[in-house]
Structures are given as C-alpha cells and as structure tokens.
C-alpha positions in Angstrom: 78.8 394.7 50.2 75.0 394.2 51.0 73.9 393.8 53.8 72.2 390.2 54.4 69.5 391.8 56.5 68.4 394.0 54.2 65.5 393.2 52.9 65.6 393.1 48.9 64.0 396.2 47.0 60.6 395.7 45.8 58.3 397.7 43.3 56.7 400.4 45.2 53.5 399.1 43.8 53.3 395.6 45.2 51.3 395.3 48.6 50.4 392.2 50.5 49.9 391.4 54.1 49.2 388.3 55.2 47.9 387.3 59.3 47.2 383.9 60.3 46.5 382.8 64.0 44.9 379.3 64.4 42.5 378.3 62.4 42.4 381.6 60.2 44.3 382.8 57.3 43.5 386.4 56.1 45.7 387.7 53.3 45.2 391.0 51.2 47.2 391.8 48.4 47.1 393.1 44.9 46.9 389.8 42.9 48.6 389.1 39.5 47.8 385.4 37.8 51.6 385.0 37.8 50.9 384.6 42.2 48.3 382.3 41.7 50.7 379.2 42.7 52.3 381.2 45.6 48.7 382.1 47.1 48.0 378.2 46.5 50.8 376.9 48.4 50.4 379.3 51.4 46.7 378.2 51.6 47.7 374.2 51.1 50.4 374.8 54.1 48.0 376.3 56.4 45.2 373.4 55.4 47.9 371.0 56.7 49.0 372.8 59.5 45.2 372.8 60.4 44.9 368.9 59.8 42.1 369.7 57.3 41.5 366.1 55.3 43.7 365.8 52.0 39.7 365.2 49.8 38.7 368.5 51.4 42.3 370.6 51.4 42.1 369.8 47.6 38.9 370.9 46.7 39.5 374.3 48.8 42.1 374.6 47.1 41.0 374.2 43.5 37.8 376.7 44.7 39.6 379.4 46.0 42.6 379.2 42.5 39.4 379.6 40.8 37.9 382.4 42.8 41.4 384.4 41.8 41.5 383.4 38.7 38.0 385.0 38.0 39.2 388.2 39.8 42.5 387.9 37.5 40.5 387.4 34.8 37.5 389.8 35.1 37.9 392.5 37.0 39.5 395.7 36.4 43.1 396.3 37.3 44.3 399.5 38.9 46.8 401.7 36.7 49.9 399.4 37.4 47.8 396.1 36.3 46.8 394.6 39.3 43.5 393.5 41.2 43.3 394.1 44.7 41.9 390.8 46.5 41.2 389.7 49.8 41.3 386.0 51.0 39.7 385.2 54.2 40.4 381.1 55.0 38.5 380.1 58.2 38.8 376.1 59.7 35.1 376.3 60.9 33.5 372.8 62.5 33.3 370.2 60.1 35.5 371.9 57.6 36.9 375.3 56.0 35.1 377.9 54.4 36.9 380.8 52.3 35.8 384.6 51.5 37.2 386.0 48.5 36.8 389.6 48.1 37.2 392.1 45.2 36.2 395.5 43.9 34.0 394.4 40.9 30.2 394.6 41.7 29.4 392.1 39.0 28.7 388.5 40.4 29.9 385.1 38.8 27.3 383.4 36.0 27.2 380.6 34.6 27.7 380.5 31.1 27.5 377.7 28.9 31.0 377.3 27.0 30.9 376.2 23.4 32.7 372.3 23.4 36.1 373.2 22.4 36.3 376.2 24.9 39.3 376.7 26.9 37.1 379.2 29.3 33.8 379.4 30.8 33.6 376.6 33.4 35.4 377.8 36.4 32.3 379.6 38.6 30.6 376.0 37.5 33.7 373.8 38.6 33.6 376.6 41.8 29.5 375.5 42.7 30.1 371.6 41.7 33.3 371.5 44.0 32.0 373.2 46.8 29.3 372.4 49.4 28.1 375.4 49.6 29.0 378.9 48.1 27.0 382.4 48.2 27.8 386.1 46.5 27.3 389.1 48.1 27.1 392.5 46.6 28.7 395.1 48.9 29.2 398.7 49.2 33.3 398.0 48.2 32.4 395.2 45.5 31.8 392.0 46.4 32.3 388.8 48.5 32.3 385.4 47.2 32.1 382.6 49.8 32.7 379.2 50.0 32.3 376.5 52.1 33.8 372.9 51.8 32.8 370.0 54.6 35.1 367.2 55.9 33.9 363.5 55.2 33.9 361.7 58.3 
C-alpha cells in the first residue's frame, strides 16, 4: 500500500517554484497553455488575499493570461515542449503591477488582425487593459511589465 505522504511521481521535466510573502507573488516554472487556468487561479487567490479591487484583480488577471499566452504561443520551447517563464506579482501603492519574464529577445507588436481572425489582438487587449506596460530587452530575454491602478 502507498504511502499517503508520499508525494505522487511527477515527470522529471516539470519544474515550478512558487514564493509569496505579503504583497508579492514570484512563481517560475516551465509553462504549458494547458497551466494557464491553474497560474490564473493562484494569481486571482493571491489578488484577494491582498484585497486588491474586483475591476482591477480582473484586468491583472486578463493581462498577465495574456502575457503567457504570448510566451505559450511565440517563443521557443526547450526539447520536452515547454517555455520557461517567470511571473513576478507585486501589490505596489495604488494597485499591482506584474513582470513576466521569458527567454525570447523578440518584443510584443502590434499587428493589425484581418476581421475574422481568431489571433492577433492580445499584446493590444494587454496595452488597452493596462495602465501602464513597458518591455525590456535583457541579457536572458526579456521582461514584460505591467501595471494596473485601483479606482478609488
């Protein structure tokens, strides 16, 4: 019989580590699209637990699934198909701002989709949800960062 305090086997590829204290979330992990929801509610959780306003939690939210999605979606994945990511969420004064970093040099544009397109909008859903935002090329890849205020 197993042992209940074992911990379950898990593919020798899979990495994540996750630290919060107050006021700061800092995960690293090799993302997948198929953890986009898990990442999502771990952020949402924390967002609560740091009494961040529901118009505000939402729109951090949608930013940062975004920000992983683009690093699901356009970066290159290592040999067993995943990205390596790291999410840096911060309650700052006045509201929350979020780093996502990757290993891809190549910054976000903004492209014009045709009508009917599926893709092609999320960097400009990103800028038009966000308060703020800036890229910045680094000597690992790069960091995207977003801030989003609190409505008083």
């Amino acid at each position: 019989m197993k042992s209940l305090l074992e911990p379950p086997a898990q593919d020798a590829s899979s990495r994540a580590m996750t630290r919060s204290v107050h006021g700061q979330l800092d995960m690293g992990l090799n993302m997948k699209s198929e953890y986009l929801a898990a990442v999502r509610g771990i952020v949402r959780e924390h967002l609560r637990l740091w009494e961040v306003g529901d118009e505000a939690s939402e729109r951090m939210l949608i930013a940062v699934n975004e920000l992983l999605t683009n690093v699901c979606q356009h970066t290159d994945p290592d040999q067993n198909g995943w990205q390596m990511v790291s999410l840096l969420v911060q309650r700052v004064p006045g509201g929350v701002t979020a780093i996502v970093s990757d290993r891809d040099v190549r910054v976000p544009v903004q492209v014009v989709p045709a009508q009917l397109a599926e893709n092609g909008r999320g960097w400009r859903l990103v800028r038009d949800l966000v308060d703020d935002v800036s890229v910045s090329v680094t000597g690992a890849g790069k960091d995207v960062w977003v801030y989003v205020g609190e409505t008083t």
